[in-house]
C-alpha positions in Angstrom: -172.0 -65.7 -14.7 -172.9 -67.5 -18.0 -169.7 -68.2 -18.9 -168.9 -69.1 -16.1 -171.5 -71.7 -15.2 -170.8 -72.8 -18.6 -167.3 -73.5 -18.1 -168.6 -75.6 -14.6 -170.9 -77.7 -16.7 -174.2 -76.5 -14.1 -176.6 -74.7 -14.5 -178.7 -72.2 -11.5 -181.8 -72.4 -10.3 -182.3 -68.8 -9.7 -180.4 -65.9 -10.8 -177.1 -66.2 -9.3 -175.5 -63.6 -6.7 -172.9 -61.5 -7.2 -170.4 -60.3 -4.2 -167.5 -58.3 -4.5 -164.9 -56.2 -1.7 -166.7 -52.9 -0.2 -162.9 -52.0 0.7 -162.3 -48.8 -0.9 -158.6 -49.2 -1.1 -159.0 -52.7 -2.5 -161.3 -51.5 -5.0 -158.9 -48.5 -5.9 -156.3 -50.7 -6.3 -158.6 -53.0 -9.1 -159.6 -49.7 -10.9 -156.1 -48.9 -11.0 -154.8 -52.4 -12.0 -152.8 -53.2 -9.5 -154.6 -55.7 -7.6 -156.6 -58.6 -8.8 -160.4 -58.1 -9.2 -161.7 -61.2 -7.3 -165.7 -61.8 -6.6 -167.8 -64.3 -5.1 -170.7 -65.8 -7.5 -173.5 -67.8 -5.6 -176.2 -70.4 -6.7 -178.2 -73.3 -6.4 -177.4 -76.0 -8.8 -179.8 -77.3 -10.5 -179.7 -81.3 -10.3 -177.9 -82.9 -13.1 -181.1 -85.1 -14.6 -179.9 -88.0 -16.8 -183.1 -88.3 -19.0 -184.7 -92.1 -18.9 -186.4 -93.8 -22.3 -190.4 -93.3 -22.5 -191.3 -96.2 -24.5 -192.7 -98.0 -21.5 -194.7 -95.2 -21.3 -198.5 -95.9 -22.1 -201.4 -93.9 -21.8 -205.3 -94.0 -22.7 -206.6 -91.0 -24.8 -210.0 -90.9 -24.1 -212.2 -89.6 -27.6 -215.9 -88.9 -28.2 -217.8 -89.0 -30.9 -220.0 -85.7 -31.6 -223.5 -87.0 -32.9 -226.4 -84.3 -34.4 -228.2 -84.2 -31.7 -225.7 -82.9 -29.3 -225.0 -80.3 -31.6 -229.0 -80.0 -32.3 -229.4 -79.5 -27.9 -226.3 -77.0 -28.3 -227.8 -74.6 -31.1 -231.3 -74.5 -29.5 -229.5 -73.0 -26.1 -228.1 -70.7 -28.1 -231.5 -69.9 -30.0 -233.1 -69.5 -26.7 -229.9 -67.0 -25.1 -231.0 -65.2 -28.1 -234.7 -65.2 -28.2 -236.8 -62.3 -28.0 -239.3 -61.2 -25.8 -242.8 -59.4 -26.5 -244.3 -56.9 -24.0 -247.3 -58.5 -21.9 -250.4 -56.7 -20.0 -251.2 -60.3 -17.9 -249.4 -61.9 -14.6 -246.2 -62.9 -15.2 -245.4 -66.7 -15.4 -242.3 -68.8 -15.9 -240.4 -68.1 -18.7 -241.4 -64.5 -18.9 -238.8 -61.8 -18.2 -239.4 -59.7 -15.7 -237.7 -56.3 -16.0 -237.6 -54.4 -12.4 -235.8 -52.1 -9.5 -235.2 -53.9 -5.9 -233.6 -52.7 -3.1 -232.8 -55.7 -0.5 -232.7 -55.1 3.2 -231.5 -57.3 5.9 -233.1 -56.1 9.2 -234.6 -53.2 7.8 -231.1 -51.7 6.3 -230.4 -52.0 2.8 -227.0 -53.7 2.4 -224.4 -52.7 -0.2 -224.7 -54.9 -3.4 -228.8 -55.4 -3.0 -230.0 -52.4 -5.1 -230.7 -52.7 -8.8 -232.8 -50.7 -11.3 -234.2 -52.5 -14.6 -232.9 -55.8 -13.6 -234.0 -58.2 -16.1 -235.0 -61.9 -14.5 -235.6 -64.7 -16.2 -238.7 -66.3 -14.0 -237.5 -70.3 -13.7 -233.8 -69.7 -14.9 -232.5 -70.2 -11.2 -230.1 -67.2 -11.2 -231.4 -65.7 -7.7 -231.9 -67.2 -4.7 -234.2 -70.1 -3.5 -237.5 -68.6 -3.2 -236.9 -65.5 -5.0 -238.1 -66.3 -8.7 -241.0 -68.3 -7.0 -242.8 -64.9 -5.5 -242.7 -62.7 -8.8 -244.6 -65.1 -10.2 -248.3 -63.3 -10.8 -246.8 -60.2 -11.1 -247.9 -57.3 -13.5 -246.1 -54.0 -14.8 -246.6 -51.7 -12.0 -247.2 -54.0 -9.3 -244.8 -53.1 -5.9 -243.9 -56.3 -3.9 -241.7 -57.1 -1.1 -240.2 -60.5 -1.3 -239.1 -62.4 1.7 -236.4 -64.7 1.6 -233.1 -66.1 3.2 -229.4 -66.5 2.0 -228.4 -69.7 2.1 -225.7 -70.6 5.1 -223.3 -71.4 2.6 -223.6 -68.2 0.7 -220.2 -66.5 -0.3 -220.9 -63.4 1.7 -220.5 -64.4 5.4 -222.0 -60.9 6.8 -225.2 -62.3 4.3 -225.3 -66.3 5.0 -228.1 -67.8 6.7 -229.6 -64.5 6.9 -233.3 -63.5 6.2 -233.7 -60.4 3.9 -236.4 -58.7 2.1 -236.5 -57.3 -1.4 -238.7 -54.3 -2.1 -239.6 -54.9 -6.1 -240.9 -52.3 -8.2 -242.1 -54.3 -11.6 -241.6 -52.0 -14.5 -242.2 -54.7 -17.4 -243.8 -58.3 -18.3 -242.2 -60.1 -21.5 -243.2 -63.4 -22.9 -240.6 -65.0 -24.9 -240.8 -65.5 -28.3 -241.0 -68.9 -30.0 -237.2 -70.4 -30.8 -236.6 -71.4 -34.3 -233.5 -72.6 -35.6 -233.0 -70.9 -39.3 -231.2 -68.6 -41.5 -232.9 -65.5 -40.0 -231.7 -66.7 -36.6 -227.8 -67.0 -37.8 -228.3 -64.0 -39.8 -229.4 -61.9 -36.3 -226.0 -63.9 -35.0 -223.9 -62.3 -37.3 -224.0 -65.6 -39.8 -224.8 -66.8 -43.4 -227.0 -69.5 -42.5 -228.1 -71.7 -40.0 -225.9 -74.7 -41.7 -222.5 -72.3 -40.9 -224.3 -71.3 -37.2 -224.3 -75.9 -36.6 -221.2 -75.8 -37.7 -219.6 -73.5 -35.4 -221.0 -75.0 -32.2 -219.8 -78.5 -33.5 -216.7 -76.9 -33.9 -217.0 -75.5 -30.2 -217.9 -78.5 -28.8 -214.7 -80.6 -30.7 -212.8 -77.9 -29.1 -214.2 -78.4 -25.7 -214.3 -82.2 -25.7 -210.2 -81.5 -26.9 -208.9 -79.6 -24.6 -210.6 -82.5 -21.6 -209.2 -84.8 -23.6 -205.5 -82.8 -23.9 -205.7 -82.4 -20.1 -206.1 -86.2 -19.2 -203.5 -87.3 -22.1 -200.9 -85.0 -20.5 -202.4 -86.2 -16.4 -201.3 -89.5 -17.1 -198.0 -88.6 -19.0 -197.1 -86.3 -15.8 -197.8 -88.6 -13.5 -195.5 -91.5 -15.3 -192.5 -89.1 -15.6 -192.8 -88.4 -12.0 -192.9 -92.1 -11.3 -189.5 -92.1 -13.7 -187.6 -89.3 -11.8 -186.6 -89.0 -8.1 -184.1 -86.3 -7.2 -183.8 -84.0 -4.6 -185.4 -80.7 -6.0 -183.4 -77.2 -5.8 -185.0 -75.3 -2.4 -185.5 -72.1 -4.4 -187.6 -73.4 -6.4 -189.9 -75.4 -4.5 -190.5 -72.1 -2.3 -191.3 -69.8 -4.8 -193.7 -72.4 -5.9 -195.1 -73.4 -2.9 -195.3 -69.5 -2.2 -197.5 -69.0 -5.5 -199.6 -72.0 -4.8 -200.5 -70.9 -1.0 -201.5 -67.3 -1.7 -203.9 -68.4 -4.5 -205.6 -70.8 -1.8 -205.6 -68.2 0.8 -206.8 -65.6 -1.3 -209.4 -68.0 -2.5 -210.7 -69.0 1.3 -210.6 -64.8 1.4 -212.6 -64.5 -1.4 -215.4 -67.6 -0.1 -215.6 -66.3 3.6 -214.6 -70.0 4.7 -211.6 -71.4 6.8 -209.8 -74.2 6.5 -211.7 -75.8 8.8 -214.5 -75.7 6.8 -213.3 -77.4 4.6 -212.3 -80.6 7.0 -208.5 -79.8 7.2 -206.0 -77.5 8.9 -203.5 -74.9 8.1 -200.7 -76.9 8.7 -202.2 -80.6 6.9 -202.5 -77.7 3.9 -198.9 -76.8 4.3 -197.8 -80.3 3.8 -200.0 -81.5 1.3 -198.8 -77.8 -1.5 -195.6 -78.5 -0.2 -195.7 -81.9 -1.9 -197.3 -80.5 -4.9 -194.7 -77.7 -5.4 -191.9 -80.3 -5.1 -193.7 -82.0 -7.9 -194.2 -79.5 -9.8 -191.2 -78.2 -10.1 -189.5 -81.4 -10.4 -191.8 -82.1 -13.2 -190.3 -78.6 -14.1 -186.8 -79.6 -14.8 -187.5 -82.7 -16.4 -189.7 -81.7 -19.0 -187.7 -78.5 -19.5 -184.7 -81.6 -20.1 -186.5 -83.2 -22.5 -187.1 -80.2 -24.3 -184.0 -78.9 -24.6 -182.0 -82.7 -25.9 -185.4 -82.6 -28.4 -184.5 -79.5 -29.5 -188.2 -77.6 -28.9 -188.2 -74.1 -29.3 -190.7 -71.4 -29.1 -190.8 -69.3 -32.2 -191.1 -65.5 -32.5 -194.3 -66.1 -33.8 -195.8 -68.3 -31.2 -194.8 -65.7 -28.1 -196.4 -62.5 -30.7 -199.6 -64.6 -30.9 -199.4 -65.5 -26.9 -198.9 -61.9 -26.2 -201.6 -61.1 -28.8 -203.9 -63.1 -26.5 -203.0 -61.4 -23.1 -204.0 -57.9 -24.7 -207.0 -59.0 -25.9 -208.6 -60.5 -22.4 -207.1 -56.7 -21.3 -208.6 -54.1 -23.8 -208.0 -50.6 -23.0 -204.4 -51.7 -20.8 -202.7 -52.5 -24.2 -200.1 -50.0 -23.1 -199.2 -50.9 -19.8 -199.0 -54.5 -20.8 -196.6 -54.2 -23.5 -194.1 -51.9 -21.3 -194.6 -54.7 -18.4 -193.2 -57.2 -21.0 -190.6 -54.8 -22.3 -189.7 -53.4 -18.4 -189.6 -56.9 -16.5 -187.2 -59.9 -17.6 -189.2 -62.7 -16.7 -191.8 -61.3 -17.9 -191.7 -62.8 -21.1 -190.2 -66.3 -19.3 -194.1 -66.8 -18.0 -195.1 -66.8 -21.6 -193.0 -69.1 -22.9 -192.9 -71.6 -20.4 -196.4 -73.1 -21.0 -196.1 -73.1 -24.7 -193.0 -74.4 -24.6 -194.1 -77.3 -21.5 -196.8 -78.1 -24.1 -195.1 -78.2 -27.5 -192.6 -80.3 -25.1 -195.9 -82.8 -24.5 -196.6 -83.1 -28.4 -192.8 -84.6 -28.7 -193.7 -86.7 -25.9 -196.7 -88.1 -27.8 -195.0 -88.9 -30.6 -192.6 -91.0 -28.6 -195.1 -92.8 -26.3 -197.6 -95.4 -27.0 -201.1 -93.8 -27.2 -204.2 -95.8 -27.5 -207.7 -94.1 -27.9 -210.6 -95.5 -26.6 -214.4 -94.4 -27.4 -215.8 -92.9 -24.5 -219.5 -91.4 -23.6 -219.7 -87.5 -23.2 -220.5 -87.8 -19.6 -217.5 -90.7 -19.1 -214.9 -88.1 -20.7 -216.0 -85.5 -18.9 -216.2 -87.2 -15.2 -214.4 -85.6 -12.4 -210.6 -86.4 -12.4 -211.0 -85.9 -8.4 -208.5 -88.3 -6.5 -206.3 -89.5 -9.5 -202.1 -88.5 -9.8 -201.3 -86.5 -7.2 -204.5 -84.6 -6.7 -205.2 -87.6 -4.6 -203.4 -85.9 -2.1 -206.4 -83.2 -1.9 -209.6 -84.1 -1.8 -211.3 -81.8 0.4 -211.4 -77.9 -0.3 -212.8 -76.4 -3.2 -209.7 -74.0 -3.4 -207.7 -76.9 -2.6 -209.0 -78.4 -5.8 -208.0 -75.5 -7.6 -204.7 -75.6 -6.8 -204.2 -78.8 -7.0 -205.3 -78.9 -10.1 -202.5 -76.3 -11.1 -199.9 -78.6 -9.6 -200.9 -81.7 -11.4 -200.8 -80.3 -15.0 -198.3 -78.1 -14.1 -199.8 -75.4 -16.5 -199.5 -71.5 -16.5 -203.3 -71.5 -15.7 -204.9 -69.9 -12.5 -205.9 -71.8 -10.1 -209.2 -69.5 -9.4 -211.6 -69.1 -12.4 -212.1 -65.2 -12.4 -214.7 -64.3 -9.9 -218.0 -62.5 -11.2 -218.3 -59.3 -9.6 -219.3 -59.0 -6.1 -222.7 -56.9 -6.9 -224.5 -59.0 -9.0 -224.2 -61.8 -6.3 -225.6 -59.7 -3.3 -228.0 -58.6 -5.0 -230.2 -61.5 -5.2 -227.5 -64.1 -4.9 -227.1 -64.4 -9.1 -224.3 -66.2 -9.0 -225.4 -68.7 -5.7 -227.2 -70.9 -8.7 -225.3 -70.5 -11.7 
């Protein structure tokens, strides 16, 4: 089919189909060599895309500047994730840590994710529900209370929301936290030299962080030019494995919050139009950066799909395996790595092309939501929406849901409701 395709000067949008003659006869004849072997080949032909100039290109890259103090505020939260706490005989207040079992009921029957035993709270951190955190305050090692409260109506389990439950608390331990200080003995219990190399690492985090906002709005407004550039009719195959991808992650992600589409001031089929849109885009986006690419001559190295791979085993330890013989077993496979490091190395040539100018921005200006600009102005209502909209606009290989924490620690006390 290569060859052949070659020789037609197109290229296929999906893998094409091969059809040949179920006649026995006729096929005896061809293994024979005395007829002919004849065969039908069928695609969809991927639109010929005659690539435009990108000088008028022009696009703001937004930069901040990192001061002490940030970096000061940054290193202190991680003093205090990694403060200690002292054993106490008096009432607990806020700040102390209070180590005990519960076991939460909702009218009168214990429901599956409420029971913990040595559960350590934070009193004032906000990681349980309204209410909660307010009631243990007073409370001693030994002490059994029940605590009354109710799930907020929004809450994430719908067989939980808006419903009043009680907590039977066992207190096992008081802790008062130790003073923070910020010094070599603190690095040192980090796994550091000193506490000069522990600022520098979270300056280096932060650089990172601020980087990869900035990355994500340089390449926003480059997408959003090119698809001003290019309108062609996009190969149907495509589109609908796209739109296919995009709709099960918001389904599964209205599965996953207990809500409706209604609830989130839209319908099913205003949803349909709006991902069908954003497919379209993205794979017409697709085609024309994958263009570019190719007349730049980008390629992905051996190296640089090693190191991706690298990076998929490590957010998987223990399936190391089963990972490598997926990538060795299934052809495209290895396609899903590439094509984001290729689309990006494909945005660096870009850059070099285009006229960039930076512009000093505030922290909190850089990192203002993005909600309503390109084509995510199409999707301003659902938080799933958002998600996925998001993953049409950059047209990156991330997920359009952030890994969910797990179920229990949510149901418990509602963690997770004010995280």
């Amino acid at each position: 089919p290569t060859q052949i395709l070659s020789s037609r000067g197109e290229k296929s949008a999906t893998q094409p189909e091969i059809a040949m003659t179920e006649d026995k006869d006729e096929a005896d004849k061809i293994l024979a060599a005395e007829q002919d072997f004849e065969f039908t080949l069928s695609y969809e032909v991927l639109p010929p895309i005659e690539l435009k100039s990108v000088q008028g290109i022009k696009i703001t890259r937004e930069v901040v500047d990192i001061s002490d103090e940030e970096v000061n505020e940054q290193v202190l939260k991680v003093a205090e994730s990694a403060r200690s706490y002292e054993t106490k005989k008096g009432k607990a207040a806020n700040d102390d840590r209070v180590t005990m079992d519960y076991v939460g009921k909702v009218d009168g029957e214990a429901f599956e994710g409420g029971t913990d035993q040595g559960a350590e709270l934070v009193l004032g951190s906000g990681r349980f529900i309204p209410g909660f955190e307010d009631q243990l305050v007073g409370v001693k090692a030994g002490d059994e209370k029940i605590i009354t409260v109710t799930f907020p109506a929004d809450y994430p389990a719908k067989n939980l929301a808006g419903k009043e439950a009680t907590f039977d608390v066992t207190v096992k331990e008081v802790a008062a936290p130790a003073d923070v200080e910020i010094n070599d003995e603190l690095a040192k219990k980090l796994g550091l030299d000193s506490a000069d190399r522990l600022k520098e690492i979270v300056r280096g985090q932060i650089e990172s962080q601020y980087g990869s906002l900035t990355r994500q709005k340089v390449k926003r407004q480059i997408l959003d030019q090119l698809d001003e550039m290019y309108k062609f009719e996009t190969p149907k195959s495509l589109v609908e494995a796209e739109y296919n991808g995009i709709w099960s992650q918001v389904n599964n992600d209205l599965a996953q919050s207990g809500k409706t589409f209604e609830d989130e001031d839209t319908t099913e089929e205003k949803a349909k139009e709006e991902y069908k849109t954003l497919a379209e885009r993205r794979v017409r986006l697709g085609l024309v950066l994958s263009e570019i690419g190719e007349k730049a001559g980008v390629e992905v190295s051996e190296d640089e799909m090693q190191r991706a791979i690298y990076e998929q085993l490590r957010q998987y330890p223990g399936q190391e395996k089963q990972i490598l013989e997926f990538f060795r077993s299934q052809p495209g496979a290895a396609a899903s790595i590439r094509a984001p490091i290729f689309e990006e190395k494909v945005i660096d040539h870009l850059l070099t092309e285009i006229d960039v100018t930076d512009k000093k921005v505030t922290k909190e200006e850089l990192l203002a939501d993005e909600e309503g600009e390109g084509s995510a102005k199409e999707t301003k209502k659902a938080a799933p929406k958002k998600k996925a909209a998001a993953k049409a606009e950059d047209s990156e290989g991330e997920e359009a849901a952030a890994p969910k924490k797990k179920a229990a620690p949510k149901k418990k006390a509602s963690e997770g409701d004010a995280e």
